[in-house]
MDTraj code that builds the backbone (N, CA, C; nanometers):
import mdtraj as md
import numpy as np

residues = "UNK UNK UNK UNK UNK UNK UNK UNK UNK UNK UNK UNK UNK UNK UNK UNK UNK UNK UNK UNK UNK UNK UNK UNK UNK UNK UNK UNK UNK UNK UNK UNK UNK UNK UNK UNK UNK UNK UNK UNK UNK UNK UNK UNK UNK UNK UNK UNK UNK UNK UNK UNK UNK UNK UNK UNK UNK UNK UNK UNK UNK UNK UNK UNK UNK UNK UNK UNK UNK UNK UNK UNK UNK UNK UNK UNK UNK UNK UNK UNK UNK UNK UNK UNK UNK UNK UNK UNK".split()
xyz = np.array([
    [5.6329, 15.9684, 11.7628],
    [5.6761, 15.8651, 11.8530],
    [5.5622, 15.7705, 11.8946],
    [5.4982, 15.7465, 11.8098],
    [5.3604, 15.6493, 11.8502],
    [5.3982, 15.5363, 11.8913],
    [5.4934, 15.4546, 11.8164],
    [5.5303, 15.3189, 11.8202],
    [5.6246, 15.2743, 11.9217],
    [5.6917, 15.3799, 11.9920],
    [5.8037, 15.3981, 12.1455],
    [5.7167, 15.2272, 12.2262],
    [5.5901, 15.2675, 12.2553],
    [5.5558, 15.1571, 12.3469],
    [5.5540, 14.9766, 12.2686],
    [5.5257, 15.0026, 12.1502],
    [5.4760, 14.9063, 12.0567],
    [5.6501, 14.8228, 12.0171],
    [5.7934, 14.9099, 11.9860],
    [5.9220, 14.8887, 12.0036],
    [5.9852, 14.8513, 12.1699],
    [5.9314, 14.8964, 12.2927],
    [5.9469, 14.8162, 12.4021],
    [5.9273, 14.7043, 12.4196],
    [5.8317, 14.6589, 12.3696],
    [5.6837, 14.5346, 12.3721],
    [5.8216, 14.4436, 12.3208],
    [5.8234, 14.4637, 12.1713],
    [5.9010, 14.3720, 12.0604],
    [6.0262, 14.3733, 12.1935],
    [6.0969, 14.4712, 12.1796],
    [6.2171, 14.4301, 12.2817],
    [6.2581, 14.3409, 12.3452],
    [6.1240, 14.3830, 12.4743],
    [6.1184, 14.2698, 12.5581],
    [6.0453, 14.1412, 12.5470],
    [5.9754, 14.1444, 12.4417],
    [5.9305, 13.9919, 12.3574],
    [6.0614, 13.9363, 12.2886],
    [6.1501, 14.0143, 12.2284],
    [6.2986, 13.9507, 12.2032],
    [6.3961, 13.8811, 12.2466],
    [6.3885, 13.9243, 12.3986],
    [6.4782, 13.9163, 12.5456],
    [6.4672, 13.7966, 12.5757],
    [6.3137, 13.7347, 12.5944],
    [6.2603, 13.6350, 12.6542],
    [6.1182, 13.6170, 12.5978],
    [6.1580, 13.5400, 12.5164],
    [6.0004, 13.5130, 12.4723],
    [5.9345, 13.3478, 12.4755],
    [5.9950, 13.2595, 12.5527],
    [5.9806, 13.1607, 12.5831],
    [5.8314, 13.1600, 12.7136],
    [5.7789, 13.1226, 12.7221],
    [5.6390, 13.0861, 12.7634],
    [5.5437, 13.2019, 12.7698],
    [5.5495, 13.3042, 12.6625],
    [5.4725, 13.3949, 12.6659],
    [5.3769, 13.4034, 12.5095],
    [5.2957, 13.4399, 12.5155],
    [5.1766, 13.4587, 12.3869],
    [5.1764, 13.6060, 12.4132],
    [5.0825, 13.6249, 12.2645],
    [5.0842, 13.7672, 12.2253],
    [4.9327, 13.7748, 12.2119],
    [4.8425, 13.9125, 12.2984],
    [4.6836, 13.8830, 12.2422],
    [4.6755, 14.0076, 12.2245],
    [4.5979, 14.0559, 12.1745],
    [4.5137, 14.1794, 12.1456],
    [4.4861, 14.2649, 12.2321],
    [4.5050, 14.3673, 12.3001],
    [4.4585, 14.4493, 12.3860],
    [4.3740, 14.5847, 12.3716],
    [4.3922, 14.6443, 12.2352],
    [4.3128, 14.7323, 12.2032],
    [4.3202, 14.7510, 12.0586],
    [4.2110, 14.6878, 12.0422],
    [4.1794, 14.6644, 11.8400],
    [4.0758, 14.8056, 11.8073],
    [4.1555, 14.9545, 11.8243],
    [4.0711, 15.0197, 11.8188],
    [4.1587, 15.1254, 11.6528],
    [4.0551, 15.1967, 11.6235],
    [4.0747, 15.2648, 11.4884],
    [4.2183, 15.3383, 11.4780],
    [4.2951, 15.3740, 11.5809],
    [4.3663, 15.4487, 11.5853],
    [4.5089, 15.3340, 11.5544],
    [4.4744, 15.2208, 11.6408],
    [4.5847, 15.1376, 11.6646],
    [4.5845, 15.0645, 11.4966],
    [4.4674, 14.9998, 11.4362],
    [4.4119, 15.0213, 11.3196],
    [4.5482, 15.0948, 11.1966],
    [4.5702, 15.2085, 11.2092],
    [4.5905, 15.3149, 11.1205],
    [4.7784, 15.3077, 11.1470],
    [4.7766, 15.3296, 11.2668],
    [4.9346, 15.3027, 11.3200],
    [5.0108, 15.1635, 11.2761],
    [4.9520, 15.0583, 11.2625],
    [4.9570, 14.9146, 11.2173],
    [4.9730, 14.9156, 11.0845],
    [4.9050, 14.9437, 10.9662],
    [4.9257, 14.9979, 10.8717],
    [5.0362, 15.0926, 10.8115],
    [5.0190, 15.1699, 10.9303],
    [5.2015, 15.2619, 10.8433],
    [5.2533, 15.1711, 10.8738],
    [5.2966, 15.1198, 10.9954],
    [5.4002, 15.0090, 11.0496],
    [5.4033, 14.9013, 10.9189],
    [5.3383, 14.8189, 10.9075],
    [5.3503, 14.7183, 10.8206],
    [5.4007, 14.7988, 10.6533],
    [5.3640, 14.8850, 10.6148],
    [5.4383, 14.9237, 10.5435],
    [5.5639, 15.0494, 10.5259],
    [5.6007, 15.0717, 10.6358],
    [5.7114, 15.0687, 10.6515],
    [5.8063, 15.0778, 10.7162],
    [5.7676, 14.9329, 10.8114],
    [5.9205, 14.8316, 10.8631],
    [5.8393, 14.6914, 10.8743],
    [5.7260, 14.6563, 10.8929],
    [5.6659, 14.5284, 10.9958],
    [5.7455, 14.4293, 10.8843],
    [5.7166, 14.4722, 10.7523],
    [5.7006, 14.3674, 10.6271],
    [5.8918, 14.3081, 10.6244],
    [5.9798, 14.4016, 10.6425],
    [6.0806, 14.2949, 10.6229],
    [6.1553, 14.2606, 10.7441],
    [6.0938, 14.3141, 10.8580],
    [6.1300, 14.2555, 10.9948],
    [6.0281, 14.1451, 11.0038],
    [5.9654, 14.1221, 10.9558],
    [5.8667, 14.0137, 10.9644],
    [5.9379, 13.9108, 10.8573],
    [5.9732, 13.9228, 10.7276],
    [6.0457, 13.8301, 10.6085],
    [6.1616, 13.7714, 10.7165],
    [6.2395, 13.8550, 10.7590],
    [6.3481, 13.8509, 10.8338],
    [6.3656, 13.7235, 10.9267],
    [6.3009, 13.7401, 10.9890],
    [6.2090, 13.6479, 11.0970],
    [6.1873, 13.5010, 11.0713],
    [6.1119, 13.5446, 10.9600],
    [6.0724, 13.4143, 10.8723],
    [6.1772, 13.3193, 10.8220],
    [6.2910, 13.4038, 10.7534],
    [6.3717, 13.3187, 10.6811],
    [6.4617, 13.2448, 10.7817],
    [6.4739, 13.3263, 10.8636],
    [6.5297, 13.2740, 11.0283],
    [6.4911, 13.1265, 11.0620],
    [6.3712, 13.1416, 11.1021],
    [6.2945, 13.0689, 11.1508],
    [6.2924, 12.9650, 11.0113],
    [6.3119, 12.9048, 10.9412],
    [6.3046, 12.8638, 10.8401],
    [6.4104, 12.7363, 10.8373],
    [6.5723, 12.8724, 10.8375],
    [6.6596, 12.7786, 10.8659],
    [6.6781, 12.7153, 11.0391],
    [6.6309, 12.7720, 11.0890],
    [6.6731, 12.7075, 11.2357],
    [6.5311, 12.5484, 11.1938],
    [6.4267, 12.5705, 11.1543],
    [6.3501, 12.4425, 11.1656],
    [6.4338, 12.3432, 11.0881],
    [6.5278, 12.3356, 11.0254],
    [6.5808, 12.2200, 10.9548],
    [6.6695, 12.1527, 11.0326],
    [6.6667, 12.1491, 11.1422],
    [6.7402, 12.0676, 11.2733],
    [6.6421, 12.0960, 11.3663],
    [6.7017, 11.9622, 11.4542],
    [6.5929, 11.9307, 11.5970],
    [6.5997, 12.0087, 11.6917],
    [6.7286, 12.0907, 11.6626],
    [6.7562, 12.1320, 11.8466],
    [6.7340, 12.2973, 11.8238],
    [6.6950, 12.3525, 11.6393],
    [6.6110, 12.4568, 11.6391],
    [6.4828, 12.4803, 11.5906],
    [6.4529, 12.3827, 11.6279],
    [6.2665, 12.3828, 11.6115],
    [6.1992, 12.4986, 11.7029],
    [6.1828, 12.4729, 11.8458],
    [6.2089, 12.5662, 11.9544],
    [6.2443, 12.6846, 11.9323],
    [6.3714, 12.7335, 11.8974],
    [6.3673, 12.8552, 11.8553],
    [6.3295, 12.9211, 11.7046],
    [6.2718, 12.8182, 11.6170],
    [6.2202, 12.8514, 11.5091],
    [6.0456, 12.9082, 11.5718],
    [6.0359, 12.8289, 11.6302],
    [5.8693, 12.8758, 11.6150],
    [5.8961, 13.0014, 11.7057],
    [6.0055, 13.0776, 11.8097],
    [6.0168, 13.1743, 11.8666],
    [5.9911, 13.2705, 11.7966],
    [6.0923, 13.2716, 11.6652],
    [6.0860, 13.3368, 11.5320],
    [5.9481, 13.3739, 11.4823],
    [5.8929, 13.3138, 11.4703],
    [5.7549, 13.2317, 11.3956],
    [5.6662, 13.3773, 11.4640],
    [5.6474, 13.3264, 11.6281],
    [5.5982, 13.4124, 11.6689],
    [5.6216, 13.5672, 11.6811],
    [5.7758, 13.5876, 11.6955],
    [5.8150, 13.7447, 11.7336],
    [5.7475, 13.7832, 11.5768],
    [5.7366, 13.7199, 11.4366],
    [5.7481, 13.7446, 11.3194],
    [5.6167, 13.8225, 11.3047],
    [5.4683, 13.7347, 11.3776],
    [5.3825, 13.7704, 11.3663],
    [5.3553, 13.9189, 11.4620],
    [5.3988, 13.9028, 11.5890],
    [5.4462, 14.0472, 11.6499],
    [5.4538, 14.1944, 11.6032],
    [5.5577, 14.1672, 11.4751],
    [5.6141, 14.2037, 11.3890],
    [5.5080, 14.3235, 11.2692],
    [5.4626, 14.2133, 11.2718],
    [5.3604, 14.2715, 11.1323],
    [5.2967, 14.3596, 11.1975],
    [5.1861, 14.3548, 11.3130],
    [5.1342, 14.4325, 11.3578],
    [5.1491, 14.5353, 11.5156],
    [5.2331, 14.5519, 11.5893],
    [5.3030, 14.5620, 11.6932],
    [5.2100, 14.6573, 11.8039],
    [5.1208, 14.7411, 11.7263],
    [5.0434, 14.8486, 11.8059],
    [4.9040, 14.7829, 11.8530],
    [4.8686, 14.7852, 11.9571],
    [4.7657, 14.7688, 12.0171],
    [4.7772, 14.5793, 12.1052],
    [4.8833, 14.5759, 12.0631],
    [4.8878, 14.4099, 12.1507],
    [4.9520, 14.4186, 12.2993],
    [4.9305, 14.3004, 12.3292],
    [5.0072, 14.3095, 12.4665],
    [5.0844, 14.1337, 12.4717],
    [5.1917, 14.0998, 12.5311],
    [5.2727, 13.9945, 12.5695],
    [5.2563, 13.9653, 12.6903],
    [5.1971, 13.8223, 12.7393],
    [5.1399, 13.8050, 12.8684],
    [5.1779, 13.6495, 12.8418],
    [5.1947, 13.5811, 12.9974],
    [5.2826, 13.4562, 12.9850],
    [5.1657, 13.3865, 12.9654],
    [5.1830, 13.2769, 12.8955],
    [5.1110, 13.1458, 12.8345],
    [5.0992, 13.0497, 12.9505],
])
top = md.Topology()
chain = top.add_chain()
for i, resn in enumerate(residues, 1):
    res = top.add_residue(resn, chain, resSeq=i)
    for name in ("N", "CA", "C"):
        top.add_atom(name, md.element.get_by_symbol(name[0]), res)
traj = md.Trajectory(xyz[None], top)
């Protein structure tokens, strides 16, 4: 159950992710190693996912906005352990 806190995070970065950024909070060996299983196996097509999303919503004006939401939860995504979501 390593990733319990790292799947809250995404959650509530899902919920509401309008004026918030994502930074680094502990870039340490462990979080490192956990990031790695993650990205290979789930970050990579919850992250594609994301993307293709975000892809079609940018081809209109009124989902630009929620394309780059995408954009961001996407990058989230890839690596989820050791970050933190704090308002912009």
């Amino acid at each position: 159950m390593p990733w319990t806190l790292a799947a809250f995070r995404i959650a509530s970065f899902s919920y509401w992710p309008f004026g918030l950024i994502v930074v680094d909070s502990d870039p340490g060996f462990t979080s490192g190693c956990l990031n790695i299983l993650w990205l290979i196996l789930a970050g990579w097509w919850l992250a594609l996912h994301h993307l293709i999303l975000a892809t079609g919503l940018a081809m209109t004006i009124i989902g630009i906005p929620f394309a780059w939401q995408h954009v961001k939860l996407a990058l989230l995504l890839i690596t989820p352990v050791g970050k933190a979501v704090v308002g912009g």
